[in-house]
C-alpha positions, 0 to 999 in steps of 0.5 A: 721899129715902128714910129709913133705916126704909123702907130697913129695910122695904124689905130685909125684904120683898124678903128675905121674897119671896127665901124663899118664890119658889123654892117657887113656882117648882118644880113639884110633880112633883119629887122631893129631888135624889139629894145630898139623900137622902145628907144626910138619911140623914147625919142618922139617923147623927150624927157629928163628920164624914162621907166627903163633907162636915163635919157642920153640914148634918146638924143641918139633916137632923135637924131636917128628919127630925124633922118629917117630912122633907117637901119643905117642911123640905128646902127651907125651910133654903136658902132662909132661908140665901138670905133670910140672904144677902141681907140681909147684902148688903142691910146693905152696900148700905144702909151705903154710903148706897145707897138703894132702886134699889140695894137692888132691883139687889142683890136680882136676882141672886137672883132670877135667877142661879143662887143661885135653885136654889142656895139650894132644894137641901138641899146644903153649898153654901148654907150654904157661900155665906152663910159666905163673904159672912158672913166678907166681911161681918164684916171689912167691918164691922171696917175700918168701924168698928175694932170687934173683935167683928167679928173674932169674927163672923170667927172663928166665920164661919170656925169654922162655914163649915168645919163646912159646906163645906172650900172656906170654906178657900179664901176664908178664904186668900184674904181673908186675903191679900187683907188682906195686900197691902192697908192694913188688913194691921195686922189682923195684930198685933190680939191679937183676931184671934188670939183669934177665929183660935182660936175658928174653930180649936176649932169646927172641931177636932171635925171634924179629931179626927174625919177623923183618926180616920178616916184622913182620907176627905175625901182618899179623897173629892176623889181620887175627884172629881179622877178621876171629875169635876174632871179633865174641867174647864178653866180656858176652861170656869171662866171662862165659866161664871161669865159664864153664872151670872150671865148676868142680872146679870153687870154688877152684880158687874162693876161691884163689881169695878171700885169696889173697883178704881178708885173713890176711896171703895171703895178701902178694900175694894180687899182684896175685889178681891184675895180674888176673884182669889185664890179664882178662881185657887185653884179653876182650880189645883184644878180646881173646879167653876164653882158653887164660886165662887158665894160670891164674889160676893154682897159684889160685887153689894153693892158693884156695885149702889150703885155703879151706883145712885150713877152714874145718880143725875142724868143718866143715870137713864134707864139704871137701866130697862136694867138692870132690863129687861135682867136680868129679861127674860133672867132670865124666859126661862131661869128653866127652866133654873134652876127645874123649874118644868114636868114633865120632858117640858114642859121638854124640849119648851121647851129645844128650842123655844127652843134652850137645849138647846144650851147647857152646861146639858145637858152632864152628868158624863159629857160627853153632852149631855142633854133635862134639866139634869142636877140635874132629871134627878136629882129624878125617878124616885126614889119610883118606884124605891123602890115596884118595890124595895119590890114584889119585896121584899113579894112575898118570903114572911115568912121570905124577907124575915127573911134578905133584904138590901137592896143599892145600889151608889150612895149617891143609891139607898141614900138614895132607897130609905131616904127611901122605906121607910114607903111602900114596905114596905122594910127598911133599905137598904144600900150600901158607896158613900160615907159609907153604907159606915161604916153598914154592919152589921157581921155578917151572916145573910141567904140572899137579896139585892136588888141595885139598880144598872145592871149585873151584878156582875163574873164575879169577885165572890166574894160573888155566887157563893154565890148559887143562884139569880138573876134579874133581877125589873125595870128602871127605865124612865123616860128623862129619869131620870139613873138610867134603865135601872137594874136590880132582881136578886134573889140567893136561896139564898146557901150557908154561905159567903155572910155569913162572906165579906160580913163579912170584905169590909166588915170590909176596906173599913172597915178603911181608914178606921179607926185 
């Protein structure tokens, strides 16, 4: 038998070694990920809301800037909220009288899955998956013990969810329906989840002020993802990709699945089942990328590894070695797929020893199969870029530098560049892609810029035609860089035109997302 407080010590140290391993496990060669210069840059510009995403990970940043921005405040924030959402699990398990076996099963998922780099990129998606195990969790809570301050953990679950990520919609919908079309469908006449409704509704109403202040870029922003991204991605393909993403641990969630579905005890929770089915049909409707579906989940392992623990308690305990073995043994050999834990070169020497190089892991946005997972290939290369910008910048003579602007076409190069500028003597850095267009200035007085991108502006570019002169000073070289190849070019001597011409298409561009 094991008591309740060394069930308590034990969540908390297997919580504890979900914090700092991620740190262990990624080299130190690497970099932030290009996504994370976007959202550090978020925070030197607080707002109700961005282009891309609600403004909660942007107090993350601040706090992060404020100490520095080091690697350890970029990361040390996903993997507390991992820590977080383990313990939520934790609690379910230990609830349900699952004892130490089951809280061990719970935990290897992540440790093993994908939610180990999930929750070690400074992105909306880790706060995104603690949200939606925090709304499952919260209506848990309430149908166990018909307390109402569980509909308010609810409503300010959903309030702040969608201050991280719009898809906590998806699986608010989806509960809710859930709860619908099962017997706890008189949550529905509580007068206190109505109240809590409302407090979700007035966390969330600065950032619908906001997007309709700015004639709503978040449309802009999945048009774009649905021409560019999305439209590449198949129902056959989301299907397998939740198998492969918890490839180590598939049996666990599986086994929720079937509690919530089958068992007599768990058919209180059965709503859980219809929330999965729900929230995965609403993502291949929409097109979603695989990792959108991670936050389902967590309640599922919860459910799964006291299910599991519970029927290999007599005869069968022999199996529980299986399902340790199992998952860790293939969990330790993909683990570099999941963490960077070698240089990039080691890496894609190991993939193409063991021939996980042929597997969908490669497979990058643009539908070519790469050496490195695309996320690794987008944590090199940047310091770098920003020290050859920084070069041809500081060898401008004083005055030169006085009139010269600093330009990217992408926003992960803006971000890296601007991340960069104390070690590489740059100025600020602009760009007119995603949310770094509304930063933009909104005049101008420069006679030179620094382009930096992968090609040259088109023959019709009115603004690089006041340009005298240009060259192009120097090229990324680094192959397993996502960005390789990209380009250095300086345009000198602009004529009297050049900043009444930038300030009039800035102007226009900005233009489309004000009222």
């Amino acid at each position: 038998m094991t008591s309740g407080k060394s069930l308590k010590y034990l969540l908390l140290l297997l919580a504890f070694i979900k914090l700092i391993a991620p740190f262990f496990l990624q080299n130190s060669f690497y970099q932030p990920h290009r996504d994370e210069y976007l959202y550090l840059a978020e925070a030197h510009h607080m707002a109700w809301g961005y282009m891309e995403v609600p403004p909660l990970l942007s107090v993350f940043a601040w706090i992060t800037n404020f100490f520095g921005g080091t690697i350890f405040w970029i990361k040390i924030w996903p993997a507390i909220f991992g820590a977080l959402t383990f313990l939520l699990v934790g609690r379910l398990i230990i609830l349900s009288e699952g004892k130490s076996f089951a809280l061990f099963l719970g935990w290897l998922p992540f440790m093993l899955d994908g939610y180990m780099r999930l929750f070690f990129l400074f992105m909306p998606n880790f706060l995104d998956v603690f949200f939606w195990t925090l709304i499952a969790y919260s209506l848990i809570r309430f149908i166990q013990t018909q307390l109402n301050k569980w509909l308010y953990v609810f409503g300010v679950a959903v309030g702040l969810g969608m201050m991280s990520k719009y898809s906590v919609a998806f699986y608010a919908i989806s509960i809710l329906a859930g709860v619908l079309l099962s017997r706890h469908r008189k949550i529905f006449i509580n007068k206190h989840f109505y109240f809590a409704s409302l407090i979700a509704l007035l966390l969330f109403l600065p950032n619908i002020i906001w997007q309709y202040n700015h004639l709503y870029p978040v449309i802009t922003h999945m048009n774009e993802l649905q021409e560019e991204q999305l439209k590449y991605n198949s129902a056959t393909g989301f299907f397998i990709s939740q198998i492969m993403m918890n490839l180590p641990c598939v049996f666990i969630w599986i086994a929720g699945l079937v509690y919530v579905v089958i068992s007599t005890q768990g058919k209180s929770y059965r709503f859980i089942a219809w929330t999965y089915l729900f929230v995965i049909a609403l993502l291949i409707l929409l097109r979603g990328k695989d990792y959108y579906a991670l936050g389902a989940y967590p309640v599922l392992f919860a459910f799964g590894a006291y299910q599991l623990e519970k029927a290999t308690h007599h005869r069968l305990q022999w199996i529980r070695y299986a399902m340790v073995i199992f998952p860790v043994a293939i969990g330790l050999f993909a683990m570099p797929l999941i963490m960077p834990m070698a240089k990039p070169e080691s890496l894609a020497k190991y993939y193409e020893k063991t021939g996980l190089n042929k597997t969908g892991s490669f497979k990058w946005e643009d539908l070519q199969m790469h050496p490195l997972p695309q996320d690794f290939a987008d944590m090199i290369g940047w310091k770098e870029m920003a020290m050859k910008v920084g070069a041809i910048y500081n060898n401008l003579s004083d005055d030169q530098k006085l009139k010269t602007m600093v330009y990217c076409r992408g926003y992960f190069s803006a971000g890296a560049l601007n991340y960069y500028r104390k070690e590489s003597g740059l100025p600020e850095v602009y760009s007119d892609n995603a949310s770094f267009l509304f930063w933009m200035p909104d005049k101008y007085d420069i006679k030179n810029l620094i382009l930096v991108g992968h090609r040259f502006p088109d023959k019709d570019d009115i603004v690089f035609q006041q340009f005298e002169k240009v060259s192009v000073k120097d090229s990324i070289n680094m192959p397993l860089f996502r960005e390789n190849g990209m380009k250095i070019i300086l345009f000198e001597n602009g004529n009297d035109s050049l900043n009444r011409i930038i300030t009039k298409g800035v102007a226009e561009l900005k233009s489309k997302f004000m009222r």
